[in-house]
C-alpha positions as CSV (number, residue, x, y, z in Angstrom):
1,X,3.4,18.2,8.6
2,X,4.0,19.4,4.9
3,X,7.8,19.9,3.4
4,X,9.0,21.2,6.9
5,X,9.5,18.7,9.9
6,X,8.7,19.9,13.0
7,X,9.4,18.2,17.1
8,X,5.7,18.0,16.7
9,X,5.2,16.6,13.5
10,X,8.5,13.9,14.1
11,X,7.0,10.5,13.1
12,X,8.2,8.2,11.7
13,X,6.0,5.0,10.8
14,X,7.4,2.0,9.3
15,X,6.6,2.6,6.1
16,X,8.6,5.7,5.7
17,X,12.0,4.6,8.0
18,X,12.2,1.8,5.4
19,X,12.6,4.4,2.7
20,X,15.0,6.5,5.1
C-alpha cells in the first residue's frame, strides 16, 4: 500500500490508529 488505500491494503495496526 503506497499513498493510495485500498480494501486490500486496509490495516490498521496500533501504531498508526493512535496517530489517526
Amino acid at each position: 500500500a503506497m499513498c493510495i488505500w485500498r480494501p486490500e491494503d486496509f490495516y490498521i495496526p496500533e501504531d498508526i490508529s493512535a496517530e489517526l
